[in-house]
Backbone of each chain as ProteinMPNN parsed JSONL, in Angstrom:
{"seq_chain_A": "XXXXXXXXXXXXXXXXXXXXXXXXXXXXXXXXXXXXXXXXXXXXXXXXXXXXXXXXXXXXXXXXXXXXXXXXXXXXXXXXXXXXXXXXXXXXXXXXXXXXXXXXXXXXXXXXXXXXXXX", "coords_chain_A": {"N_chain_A": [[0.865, -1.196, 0.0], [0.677, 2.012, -0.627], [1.171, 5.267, 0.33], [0.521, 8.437, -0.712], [1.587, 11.766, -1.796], [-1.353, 13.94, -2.23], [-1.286, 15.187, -5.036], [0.602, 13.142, -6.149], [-0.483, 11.379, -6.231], [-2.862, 11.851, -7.727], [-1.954, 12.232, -10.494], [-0.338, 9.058, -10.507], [-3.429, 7.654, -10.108], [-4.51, 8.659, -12.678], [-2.533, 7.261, -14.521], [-3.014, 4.537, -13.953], [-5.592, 4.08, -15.068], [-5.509, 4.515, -17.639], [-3.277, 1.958, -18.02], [-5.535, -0.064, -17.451], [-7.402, 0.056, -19.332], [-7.423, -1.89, -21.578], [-7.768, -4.265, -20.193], [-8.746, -5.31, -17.056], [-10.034, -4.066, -13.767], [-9.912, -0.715, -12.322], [-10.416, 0.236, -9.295], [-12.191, 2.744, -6.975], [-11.472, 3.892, -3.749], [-13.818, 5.889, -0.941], [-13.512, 7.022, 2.161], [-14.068, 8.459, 5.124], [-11.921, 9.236, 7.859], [-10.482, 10.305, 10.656], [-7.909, 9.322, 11.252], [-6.701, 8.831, 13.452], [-5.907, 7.115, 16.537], [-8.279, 4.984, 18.534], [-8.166, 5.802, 21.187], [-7.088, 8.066, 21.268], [-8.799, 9.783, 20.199], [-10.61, 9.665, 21.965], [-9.588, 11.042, 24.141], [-9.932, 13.779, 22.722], [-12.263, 14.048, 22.865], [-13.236, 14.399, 25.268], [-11.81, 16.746, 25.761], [-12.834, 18.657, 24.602], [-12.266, 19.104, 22.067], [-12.137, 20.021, 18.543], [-12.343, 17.644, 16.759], [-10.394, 16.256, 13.857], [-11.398, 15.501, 10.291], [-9.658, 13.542, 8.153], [-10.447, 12.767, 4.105], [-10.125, 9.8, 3.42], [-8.42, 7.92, 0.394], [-8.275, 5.63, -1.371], [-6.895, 3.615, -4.415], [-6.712, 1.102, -6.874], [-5.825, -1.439, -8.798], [-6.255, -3.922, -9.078], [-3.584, -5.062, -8.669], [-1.521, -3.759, -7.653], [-1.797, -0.762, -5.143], [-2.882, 2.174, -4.62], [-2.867, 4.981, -1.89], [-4.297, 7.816, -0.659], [-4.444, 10.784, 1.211], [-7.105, 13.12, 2.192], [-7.512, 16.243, 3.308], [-9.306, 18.979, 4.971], [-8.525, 21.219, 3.768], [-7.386, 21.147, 1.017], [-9.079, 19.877, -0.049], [-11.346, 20.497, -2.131], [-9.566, 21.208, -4.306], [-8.78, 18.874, -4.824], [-11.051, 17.543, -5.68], [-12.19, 18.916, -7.697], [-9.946, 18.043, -9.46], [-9.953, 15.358, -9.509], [-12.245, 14.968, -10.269], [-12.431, 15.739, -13.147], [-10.577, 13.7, -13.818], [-11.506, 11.173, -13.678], [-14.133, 11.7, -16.01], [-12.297, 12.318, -18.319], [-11.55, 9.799, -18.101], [-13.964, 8.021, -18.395], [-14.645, 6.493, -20.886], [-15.534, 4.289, -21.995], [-18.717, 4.032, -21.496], [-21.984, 4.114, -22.127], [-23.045, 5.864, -24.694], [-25.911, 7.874, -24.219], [-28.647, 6.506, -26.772], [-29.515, 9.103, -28.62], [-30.477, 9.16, -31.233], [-32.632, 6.729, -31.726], [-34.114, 7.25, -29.288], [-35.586, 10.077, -30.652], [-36.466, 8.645, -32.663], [-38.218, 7.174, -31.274], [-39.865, 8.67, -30.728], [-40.893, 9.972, -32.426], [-42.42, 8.171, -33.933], [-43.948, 7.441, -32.077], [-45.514, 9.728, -32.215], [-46.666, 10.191, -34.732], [-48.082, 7.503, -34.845], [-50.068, 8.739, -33.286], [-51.057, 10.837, -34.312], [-52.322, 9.753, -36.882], [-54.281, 8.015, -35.986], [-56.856, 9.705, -35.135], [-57.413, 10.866, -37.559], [-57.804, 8.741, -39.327], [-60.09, 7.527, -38.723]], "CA_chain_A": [[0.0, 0.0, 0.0], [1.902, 3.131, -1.131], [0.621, 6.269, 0.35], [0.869, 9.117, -1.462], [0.609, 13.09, -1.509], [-2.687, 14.333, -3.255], [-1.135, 15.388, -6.4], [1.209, 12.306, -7.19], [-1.7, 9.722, -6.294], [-3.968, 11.754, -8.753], [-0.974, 11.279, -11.576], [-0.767, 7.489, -10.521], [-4.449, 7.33, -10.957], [-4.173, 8.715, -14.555], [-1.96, 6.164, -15.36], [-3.542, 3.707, -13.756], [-6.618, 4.456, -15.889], [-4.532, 4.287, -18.688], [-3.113, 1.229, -18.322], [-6.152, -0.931, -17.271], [-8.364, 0.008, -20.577], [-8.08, -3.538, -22.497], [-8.207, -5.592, -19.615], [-9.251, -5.14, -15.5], [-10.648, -3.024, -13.443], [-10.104, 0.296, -11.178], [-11.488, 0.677, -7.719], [-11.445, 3.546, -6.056], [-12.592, 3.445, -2.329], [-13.341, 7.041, -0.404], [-13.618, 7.244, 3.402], [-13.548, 9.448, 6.342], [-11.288, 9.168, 8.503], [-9.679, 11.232, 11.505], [-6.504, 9.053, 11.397], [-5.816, 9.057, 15.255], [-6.793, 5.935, 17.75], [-9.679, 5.526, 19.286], [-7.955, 6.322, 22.524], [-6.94, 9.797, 21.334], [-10.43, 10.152, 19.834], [-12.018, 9.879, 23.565], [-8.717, 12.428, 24.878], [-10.095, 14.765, 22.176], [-13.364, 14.21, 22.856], [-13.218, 14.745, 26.573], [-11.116, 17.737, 25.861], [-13.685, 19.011, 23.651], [-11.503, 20.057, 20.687], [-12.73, 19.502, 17.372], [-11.233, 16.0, 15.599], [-10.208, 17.02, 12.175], [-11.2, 14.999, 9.776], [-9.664, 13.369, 6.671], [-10.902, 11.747, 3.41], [-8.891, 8.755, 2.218], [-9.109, 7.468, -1.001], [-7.681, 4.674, -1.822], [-7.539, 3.055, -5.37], [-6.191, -0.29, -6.765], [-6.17, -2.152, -10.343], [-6.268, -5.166, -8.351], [-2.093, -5.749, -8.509], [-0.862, -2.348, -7.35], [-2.642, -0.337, -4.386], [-2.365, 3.777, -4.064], [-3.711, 6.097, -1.189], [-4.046, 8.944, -0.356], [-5.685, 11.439, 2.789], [-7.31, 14.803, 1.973], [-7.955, 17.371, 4.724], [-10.586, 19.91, 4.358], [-8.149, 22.365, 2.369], [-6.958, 20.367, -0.353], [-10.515, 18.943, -0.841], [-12.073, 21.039, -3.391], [-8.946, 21.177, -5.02], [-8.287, 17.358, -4.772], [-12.506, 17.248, -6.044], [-12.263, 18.9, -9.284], [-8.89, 16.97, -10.598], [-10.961, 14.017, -9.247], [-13.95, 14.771, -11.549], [-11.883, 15.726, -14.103], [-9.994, 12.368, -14.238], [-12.966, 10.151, -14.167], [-14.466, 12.457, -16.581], [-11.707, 12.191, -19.195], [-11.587, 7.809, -18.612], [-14.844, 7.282, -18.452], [-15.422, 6.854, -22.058], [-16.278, 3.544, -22.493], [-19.547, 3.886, -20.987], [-22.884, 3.793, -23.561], [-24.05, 7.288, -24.483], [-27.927, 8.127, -24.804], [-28.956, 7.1, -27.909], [-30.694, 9.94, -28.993], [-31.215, 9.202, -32.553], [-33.72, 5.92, -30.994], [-35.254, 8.075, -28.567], [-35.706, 10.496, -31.709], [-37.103, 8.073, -33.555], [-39.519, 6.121, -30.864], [-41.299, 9.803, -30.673], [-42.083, 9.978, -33.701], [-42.706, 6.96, -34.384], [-45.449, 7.523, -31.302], [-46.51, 10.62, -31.961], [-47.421, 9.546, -35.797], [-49.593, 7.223, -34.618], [-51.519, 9.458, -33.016], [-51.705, 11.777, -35.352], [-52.525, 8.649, -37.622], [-55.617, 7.276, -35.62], [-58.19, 10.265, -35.451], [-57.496, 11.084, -39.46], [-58.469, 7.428, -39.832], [-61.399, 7.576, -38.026]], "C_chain_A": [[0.893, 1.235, 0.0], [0.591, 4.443, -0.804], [1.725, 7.705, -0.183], [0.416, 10.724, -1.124], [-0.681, 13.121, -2.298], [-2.01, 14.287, -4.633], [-0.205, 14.131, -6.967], [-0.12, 11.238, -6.866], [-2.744, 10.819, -7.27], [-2.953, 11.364, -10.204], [-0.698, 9.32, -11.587], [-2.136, 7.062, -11.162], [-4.492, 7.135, -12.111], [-3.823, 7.745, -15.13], [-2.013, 4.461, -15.07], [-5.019, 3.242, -14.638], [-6.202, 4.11, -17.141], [-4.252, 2.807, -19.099], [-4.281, -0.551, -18.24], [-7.754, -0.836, -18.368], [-8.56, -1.141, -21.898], [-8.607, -4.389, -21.116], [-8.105, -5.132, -17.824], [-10.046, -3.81, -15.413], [-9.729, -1.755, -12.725], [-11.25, 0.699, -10.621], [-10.946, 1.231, -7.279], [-12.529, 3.937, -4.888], [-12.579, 5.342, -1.597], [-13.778, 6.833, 1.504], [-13.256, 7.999, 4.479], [-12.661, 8.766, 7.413], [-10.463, 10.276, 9.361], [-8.558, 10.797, 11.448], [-5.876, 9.197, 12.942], [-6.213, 7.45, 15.658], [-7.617, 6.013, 18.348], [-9.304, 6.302, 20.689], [-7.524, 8.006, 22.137], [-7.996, 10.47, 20.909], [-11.213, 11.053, 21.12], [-11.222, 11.102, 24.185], [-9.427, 13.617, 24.388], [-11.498, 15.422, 22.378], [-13.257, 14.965, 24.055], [-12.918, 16.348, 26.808], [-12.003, 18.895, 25.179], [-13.113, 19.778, 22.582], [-11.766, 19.223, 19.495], [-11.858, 18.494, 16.797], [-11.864, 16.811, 13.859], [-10.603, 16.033, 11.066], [-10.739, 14.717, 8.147], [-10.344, 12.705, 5.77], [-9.833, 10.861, 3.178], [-9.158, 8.163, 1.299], [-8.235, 6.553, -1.027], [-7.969, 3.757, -3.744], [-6.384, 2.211, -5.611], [-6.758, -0.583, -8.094], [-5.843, -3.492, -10.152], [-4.509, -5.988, -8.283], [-1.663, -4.718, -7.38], [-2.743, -1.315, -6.514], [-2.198, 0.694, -4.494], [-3.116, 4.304, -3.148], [-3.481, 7.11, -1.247], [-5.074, 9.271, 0.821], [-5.531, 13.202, 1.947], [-7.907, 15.214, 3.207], [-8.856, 18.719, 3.977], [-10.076, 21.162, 3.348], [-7.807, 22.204, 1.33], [-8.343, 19.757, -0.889], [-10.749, 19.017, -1.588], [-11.361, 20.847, -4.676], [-8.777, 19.42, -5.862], [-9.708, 16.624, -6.043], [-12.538, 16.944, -7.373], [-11.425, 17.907, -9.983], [-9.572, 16.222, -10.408], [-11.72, 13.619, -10.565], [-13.362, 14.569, -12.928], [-11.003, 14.048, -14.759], [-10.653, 11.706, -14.871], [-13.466, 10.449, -15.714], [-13.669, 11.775, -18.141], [-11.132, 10.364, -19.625], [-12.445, 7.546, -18.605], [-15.369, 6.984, -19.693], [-16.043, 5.287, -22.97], [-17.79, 3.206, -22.584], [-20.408, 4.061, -22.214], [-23.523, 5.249, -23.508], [-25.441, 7.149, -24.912], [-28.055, 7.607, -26.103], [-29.917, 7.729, -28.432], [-31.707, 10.111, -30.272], [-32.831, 8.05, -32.053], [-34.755, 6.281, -30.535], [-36.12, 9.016, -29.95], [-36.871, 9.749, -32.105], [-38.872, 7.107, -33.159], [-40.177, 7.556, -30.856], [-41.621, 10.135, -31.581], [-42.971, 9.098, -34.084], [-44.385, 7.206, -33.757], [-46.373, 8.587, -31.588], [-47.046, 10.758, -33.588], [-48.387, 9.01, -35.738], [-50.66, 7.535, -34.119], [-51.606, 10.143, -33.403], [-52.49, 10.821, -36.322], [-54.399, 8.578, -37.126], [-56.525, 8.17, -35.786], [-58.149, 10.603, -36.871], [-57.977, 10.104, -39.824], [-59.686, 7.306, -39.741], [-62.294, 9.15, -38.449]], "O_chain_A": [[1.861, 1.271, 0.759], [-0.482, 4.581, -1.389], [2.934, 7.93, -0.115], [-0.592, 11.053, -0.499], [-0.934, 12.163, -3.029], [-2.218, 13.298, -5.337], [-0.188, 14.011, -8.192], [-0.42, 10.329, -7.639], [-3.735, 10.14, -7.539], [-3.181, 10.358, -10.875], [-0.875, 8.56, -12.539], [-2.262, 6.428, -12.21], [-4.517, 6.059, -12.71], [-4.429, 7.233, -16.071], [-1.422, 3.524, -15.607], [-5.356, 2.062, -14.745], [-6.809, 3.17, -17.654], [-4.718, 2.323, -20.131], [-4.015, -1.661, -18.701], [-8.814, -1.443, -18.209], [-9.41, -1.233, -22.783], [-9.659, -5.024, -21.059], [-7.081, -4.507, -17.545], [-10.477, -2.971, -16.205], [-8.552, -2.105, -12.638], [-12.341, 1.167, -10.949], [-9.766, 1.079, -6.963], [-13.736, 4.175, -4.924], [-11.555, 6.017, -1.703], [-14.82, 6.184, 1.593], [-12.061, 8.164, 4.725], [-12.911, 7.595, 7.698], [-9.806, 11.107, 8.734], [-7.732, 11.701, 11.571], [-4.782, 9.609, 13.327], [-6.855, 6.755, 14.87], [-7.918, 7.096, 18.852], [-9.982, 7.202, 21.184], [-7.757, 8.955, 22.886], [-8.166, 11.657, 21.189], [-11.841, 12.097, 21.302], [-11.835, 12.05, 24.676], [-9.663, 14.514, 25.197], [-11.88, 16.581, 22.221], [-13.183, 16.189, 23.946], [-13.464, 17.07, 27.642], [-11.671, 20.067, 25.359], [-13.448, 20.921, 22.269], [-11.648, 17.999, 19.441], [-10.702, 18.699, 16.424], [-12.777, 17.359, 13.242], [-9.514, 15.499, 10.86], [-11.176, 15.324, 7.169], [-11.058, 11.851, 6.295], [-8.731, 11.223, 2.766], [-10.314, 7.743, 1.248], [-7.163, 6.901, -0.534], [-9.081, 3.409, -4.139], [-5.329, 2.298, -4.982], [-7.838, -0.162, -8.511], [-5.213, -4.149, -10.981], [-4.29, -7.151, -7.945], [-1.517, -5.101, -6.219], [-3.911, -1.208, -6.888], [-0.968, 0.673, -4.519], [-4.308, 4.19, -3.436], [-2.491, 7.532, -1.846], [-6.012, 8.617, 1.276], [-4.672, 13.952, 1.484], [-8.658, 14.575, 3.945], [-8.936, 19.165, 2.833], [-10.721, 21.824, 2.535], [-7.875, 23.134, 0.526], [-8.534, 19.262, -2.0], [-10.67, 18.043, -2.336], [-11.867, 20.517, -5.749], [-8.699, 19.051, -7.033], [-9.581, 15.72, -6.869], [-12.703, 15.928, -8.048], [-11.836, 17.115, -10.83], [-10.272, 16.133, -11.416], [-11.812, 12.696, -11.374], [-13.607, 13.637, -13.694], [-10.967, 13.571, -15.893], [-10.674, 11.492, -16.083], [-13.262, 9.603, -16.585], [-14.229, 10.983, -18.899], [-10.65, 9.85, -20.635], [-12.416, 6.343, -18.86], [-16.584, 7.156, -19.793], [-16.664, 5.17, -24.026], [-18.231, 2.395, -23.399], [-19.842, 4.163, -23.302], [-24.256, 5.711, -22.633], [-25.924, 6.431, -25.787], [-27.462, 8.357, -26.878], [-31.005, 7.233, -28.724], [-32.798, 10.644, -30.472], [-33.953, 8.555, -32.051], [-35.911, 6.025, -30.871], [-37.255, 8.632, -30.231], [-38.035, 10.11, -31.934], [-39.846, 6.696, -33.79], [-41.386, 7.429, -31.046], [-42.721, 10.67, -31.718], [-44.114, 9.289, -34.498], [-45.469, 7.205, -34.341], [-47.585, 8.576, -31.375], [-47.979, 11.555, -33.69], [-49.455, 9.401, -36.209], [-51.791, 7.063, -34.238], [-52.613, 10.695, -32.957], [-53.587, 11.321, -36.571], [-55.391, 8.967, -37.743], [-57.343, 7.799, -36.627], [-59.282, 10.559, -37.35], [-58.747, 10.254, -40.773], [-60.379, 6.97, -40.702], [-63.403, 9.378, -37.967]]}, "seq_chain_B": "XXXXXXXXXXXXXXXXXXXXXXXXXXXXXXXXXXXXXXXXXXXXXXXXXXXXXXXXXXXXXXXXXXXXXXXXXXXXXXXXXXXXXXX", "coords_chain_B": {"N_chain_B": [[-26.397, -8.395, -0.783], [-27.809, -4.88, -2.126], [-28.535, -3.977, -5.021], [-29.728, -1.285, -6.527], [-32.106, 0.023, -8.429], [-33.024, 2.572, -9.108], [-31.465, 5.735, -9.546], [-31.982, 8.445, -7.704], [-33.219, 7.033, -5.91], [-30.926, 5.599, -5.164], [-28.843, 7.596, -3.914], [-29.643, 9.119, -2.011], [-30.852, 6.792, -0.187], [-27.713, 6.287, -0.124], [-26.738, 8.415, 1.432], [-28.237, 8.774, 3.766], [-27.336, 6.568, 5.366], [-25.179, 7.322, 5.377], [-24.946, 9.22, 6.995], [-25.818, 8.223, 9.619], [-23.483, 6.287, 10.415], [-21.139, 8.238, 9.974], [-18.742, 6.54, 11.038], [-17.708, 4.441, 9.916], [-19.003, 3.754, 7.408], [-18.359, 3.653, 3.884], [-17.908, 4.422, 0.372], [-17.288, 2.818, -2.674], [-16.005, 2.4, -5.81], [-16.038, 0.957, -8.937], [-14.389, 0.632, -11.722], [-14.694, -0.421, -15.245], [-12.845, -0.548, -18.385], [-13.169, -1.707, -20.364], [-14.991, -3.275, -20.793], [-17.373, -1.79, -20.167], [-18.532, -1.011, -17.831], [-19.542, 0.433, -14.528], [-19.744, 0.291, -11.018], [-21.241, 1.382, -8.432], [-21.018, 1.472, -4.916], [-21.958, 1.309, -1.152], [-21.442, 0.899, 1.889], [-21.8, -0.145, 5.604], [-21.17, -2.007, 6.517], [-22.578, -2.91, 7.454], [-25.22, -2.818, 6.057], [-25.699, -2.665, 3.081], [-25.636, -1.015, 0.012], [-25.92, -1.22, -4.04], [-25.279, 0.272, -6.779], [-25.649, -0.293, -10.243], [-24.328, 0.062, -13.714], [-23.943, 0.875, -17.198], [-24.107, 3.592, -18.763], [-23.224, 6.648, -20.352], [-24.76, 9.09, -19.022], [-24.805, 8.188, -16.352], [-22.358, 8.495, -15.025], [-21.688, 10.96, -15.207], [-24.093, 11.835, -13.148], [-22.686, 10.376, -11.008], [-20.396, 12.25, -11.051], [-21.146, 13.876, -9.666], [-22.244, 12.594, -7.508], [-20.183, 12.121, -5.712], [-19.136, 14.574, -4.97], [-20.77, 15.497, -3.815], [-20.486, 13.08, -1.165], [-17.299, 13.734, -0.595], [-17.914, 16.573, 0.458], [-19.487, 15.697, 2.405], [-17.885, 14.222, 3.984], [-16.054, 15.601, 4.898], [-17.364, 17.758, 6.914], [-17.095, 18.75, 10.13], [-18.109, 16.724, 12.639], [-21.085, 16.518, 13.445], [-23.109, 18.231, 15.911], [-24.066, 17.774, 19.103], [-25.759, 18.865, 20.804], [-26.369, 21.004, 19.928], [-24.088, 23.052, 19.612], [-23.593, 25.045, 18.603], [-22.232, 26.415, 15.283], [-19.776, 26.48, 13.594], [-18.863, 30.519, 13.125]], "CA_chain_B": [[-25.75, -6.901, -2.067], [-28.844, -4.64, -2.85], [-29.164, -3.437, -6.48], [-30.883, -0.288, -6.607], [-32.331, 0.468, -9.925], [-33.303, 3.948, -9.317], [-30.157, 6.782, -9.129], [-32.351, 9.133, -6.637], [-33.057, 6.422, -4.288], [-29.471, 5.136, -4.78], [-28.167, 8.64, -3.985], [-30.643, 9.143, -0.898], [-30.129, 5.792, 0.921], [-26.463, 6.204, 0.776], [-26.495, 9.676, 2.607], [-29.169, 8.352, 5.082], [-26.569, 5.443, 5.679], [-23.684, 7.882, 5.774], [-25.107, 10.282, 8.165], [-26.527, 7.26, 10.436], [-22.76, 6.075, 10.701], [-19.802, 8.175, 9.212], [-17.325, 6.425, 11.165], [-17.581, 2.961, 9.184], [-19.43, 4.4, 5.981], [-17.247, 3.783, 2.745], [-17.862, 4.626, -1.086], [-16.1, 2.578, -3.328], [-16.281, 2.466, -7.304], [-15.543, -0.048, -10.081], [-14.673, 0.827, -13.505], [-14.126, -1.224, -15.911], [-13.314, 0.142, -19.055], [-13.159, -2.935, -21.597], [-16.686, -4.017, -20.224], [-17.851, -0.282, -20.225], [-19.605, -0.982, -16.963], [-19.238, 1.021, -13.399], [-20.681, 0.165, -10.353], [-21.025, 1.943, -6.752], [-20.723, 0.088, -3.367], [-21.673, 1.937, -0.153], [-21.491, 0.191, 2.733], [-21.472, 0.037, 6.721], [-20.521, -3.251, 7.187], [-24.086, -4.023, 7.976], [-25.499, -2.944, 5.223], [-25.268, -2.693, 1.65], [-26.019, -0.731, -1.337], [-25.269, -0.855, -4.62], [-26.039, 1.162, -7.909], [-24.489, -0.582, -11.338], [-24.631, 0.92, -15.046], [-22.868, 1.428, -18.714], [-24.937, 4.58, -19.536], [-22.628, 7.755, -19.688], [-25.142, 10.165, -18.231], [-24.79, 7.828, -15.151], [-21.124, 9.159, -14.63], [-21.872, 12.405, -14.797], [-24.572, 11.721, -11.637], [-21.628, 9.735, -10.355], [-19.097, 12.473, -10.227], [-22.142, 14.882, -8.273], [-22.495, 12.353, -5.71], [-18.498, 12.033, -5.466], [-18.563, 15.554, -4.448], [-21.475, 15.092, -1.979], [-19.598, 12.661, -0.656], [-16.528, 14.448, -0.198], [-18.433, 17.179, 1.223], [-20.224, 15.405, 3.801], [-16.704, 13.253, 4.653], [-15.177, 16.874, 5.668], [-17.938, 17.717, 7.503], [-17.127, 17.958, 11.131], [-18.947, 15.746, 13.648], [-22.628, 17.654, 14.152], [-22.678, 18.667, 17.746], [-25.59, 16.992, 18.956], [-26.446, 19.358, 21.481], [-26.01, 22.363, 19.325], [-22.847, 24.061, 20.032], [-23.301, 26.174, 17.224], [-21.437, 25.851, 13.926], [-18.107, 27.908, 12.717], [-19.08, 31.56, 12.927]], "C_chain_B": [[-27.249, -6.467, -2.678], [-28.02, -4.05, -3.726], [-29.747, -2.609, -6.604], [-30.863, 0.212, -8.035], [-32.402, 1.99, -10.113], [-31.89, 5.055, -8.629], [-30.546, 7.71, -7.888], [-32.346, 8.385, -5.366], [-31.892, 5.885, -3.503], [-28.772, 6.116, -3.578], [-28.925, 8.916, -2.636], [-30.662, 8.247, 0.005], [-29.045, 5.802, 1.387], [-26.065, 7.146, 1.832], [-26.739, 9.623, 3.753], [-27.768, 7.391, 5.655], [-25.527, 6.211, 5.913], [-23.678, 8.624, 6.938], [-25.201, 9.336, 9.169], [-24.992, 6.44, 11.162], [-21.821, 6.279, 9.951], [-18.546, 7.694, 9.887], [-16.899, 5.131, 10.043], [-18.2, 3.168, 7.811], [-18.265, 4.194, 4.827], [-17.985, 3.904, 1.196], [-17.315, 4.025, -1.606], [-16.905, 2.141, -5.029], [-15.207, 1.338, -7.571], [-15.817, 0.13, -11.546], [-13.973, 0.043, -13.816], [-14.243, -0.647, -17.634], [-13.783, -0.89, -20.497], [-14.693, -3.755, -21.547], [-17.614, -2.98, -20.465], [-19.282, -0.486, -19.372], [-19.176, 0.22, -15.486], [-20.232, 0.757, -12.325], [-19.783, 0.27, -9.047], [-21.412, 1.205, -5.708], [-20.601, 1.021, -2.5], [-22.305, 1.458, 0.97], [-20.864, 0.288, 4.347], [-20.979, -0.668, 7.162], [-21.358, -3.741, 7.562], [-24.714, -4.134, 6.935], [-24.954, -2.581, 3.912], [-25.506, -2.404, 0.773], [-25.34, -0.694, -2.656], [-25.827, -0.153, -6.135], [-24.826, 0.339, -9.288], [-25.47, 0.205, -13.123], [-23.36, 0.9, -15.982], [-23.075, 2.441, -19.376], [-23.403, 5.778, -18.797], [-23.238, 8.939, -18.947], [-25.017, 10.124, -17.08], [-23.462, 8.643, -14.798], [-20.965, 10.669, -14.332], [-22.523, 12.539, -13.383], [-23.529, 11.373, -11.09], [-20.997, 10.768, -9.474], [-20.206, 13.979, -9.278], [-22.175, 14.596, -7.251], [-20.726, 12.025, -5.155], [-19.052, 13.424, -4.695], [-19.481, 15.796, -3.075], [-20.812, 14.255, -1.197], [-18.316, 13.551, 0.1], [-17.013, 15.485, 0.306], [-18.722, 16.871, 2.574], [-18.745, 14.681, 4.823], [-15.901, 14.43, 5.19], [-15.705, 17.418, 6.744], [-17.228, 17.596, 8.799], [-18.068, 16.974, 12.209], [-20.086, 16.457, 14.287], [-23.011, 17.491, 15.491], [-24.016, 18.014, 17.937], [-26.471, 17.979, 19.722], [-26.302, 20.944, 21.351], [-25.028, 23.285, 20.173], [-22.595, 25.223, 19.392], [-21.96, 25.835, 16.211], [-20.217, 27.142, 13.929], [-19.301, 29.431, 12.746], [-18.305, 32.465, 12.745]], "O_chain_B": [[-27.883, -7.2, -3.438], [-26.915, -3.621, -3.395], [-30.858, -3.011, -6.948], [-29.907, 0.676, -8.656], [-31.929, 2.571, -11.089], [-31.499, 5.058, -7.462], [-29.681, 7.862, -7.026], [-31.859, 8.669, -4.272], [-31.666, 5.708, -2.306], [-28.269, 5.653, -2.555], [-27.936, 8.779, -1.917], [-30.505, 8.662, 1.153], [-28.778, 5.564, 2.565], [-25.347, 6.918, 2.806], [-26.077, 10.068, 4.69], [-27.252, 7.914, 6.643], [-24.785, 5.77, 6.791], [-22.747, 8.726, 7.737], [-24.346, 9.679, 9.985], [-25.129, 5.978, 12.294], [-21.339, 5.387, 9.253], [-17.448, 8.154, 9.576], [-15.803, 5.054, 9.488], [-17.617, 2.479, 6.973], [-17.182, 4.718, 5.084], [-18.886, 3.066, 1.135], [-16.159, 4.33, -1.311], [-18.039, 1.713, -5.245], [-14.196, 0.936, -6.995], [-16.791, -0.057, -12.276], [-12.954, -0.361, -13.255], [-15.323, -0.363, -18.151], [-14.612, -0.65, -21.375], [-15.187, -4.637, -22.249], [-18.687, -3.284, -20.987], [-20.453, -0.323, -19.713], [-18.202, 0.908, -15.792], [-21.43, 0.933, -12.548], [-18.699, -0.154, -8.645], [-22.21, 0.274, -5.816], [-19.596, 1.731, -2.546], [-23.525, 1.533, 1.118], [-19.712, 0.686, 4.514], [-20.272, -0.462, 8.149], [-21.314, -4.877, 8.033], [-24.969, -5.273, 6.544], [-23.785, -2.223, 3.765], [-25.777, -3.377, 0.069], [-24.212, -0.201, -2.65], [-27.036, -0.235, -6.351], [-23.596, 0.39, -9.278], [-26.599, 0.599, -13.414], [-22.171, 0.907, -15.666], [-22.519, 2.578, -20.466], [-22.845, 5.846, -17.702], [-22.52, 9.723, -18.327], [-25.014, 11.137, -16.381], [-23.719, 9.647, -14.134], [-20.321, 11.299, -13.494], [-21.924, 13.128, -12.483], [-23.176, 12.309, -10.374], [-20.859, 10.78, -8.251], [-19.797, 14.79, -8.447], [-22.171, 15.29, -6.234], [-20.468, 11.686, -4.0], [-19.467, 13.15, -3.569], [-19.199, 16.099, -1.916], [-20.415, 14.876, -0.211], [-18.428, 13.966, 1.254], [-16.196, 15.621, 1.216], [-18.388, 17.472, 3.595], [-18.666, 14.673, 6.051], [-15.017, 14.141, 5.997], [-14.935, 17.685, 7.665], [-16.651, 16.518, 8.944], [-19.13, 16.851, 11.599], [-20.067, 16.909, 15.432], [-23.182, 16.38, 15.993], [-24.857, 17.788, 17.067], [-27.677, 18.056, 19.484], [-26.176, 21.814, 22.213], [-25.253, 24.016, 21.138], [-21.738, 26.096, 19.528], [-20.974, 25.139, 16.454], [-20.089, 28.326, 14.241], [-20.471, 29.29, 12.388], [-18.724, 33.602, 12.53]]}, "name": "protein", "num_of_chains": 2, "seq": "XXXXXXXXXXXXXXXXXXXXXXXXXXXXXXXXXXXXXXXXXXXXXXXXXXXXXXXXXXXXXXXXXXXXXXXXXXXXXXXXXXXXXXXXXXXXXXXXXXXXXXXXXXXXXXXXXXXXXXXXXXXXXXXXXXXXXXXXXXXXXXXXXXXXXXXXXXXXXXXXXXXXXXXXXXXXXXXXXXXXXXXXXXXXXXXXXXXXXXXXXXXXXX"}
């Protein structure tokens, strides 16, 4: 498990993305986490000072594992490249087909123009 | 392993489930691109949802509830007995 700053685990990603487009997958896991022990949890609690928390992300092409931890100021930043990644690999996925759709409304709304002219 | 067919209710159970316990709460995705499938997994360890799809409009919802997600995972810990928020 190779933890990483924010910006080289979103470059890993990339090329993790990259290289698993004939054949596997990528999983990428997100979770909160404070990163302390429970016992410093209850100190913090007791103490009543706010526990900070991080996200961790973790992702994996089932050989090779990367993490990472974001804290609430890198988030947004961490968000967009995020989206953006996905965004720019997700392209196998099946777009709308709109010509179909297109075509079943006409198709439907023919026949009802169709039936009272008949009648 | 539920299956949820519908993206709203997907997107609505998992929050309920996240708020209900963000210490054990996790998100996790599966793309595959040679299959041109993706499917979300959010889970407490008790329970289990999941949302699957090959449609690209789904991804787009996807990367919305990513950022809800990451929103709510920054979130600090809602005071229960109102302490009042950041001012």
């Amino acid at each position: 498990m190779v933890l990483l700053q924010p910006d080289p685990f979103l470059n890993e990603l990339t090329s993790m993305f990259e290289r698993s487009t004939e054949t596997g997958s990528v999983w990428v896991t997100l979770k909160r986490s404070s990163l302390k022990s429970k016992v410093q949890r209850n100190k913090l609690k007791t103490a009543q000072q706010p526990i900070e928390y991080r996200c961790l992300i973790r992702a994996t092409n089932g050989k090779k594992t990367i993490s990472t931890s974001v804290g609430a100021k890198d988030h947004q930043r961490f968000q967009a490249s995020y989206a953006t990644i996905l965004k720019a690999h997700m392209t196998a996925l099946k777009k709308r087909e709109r010509k179909d759709r297109k075509k079943a409304a006409e198709d439907k709304k023919e026949s009802a123009s169709k039936k009272p002219k008949r009648a | 392993m539920v299956y949820i067919t519908s993206w709203d209710e997907f997107v609505e159970r998992t929050v309920q489930l996240f708020r209900a316990d963000p210490e054990s709460t996790r998100y996790c995705m599966k793309y595959r691109h040679w299959d041109g499938k993706l499917v979300l997994k959010v889970t407490d360890n008790k329970e289990c949802l999941k949302f699957k799809t090959d449609q690209a409009q789904d991804a787009k919802k996807m990367e919305k509830l990513n950022n809800i997600f990451f929103t709510l995972m920054m979130e600090a810990q809602p005071a229960k007995k109102g302490r009042g928020r950041k001012q």
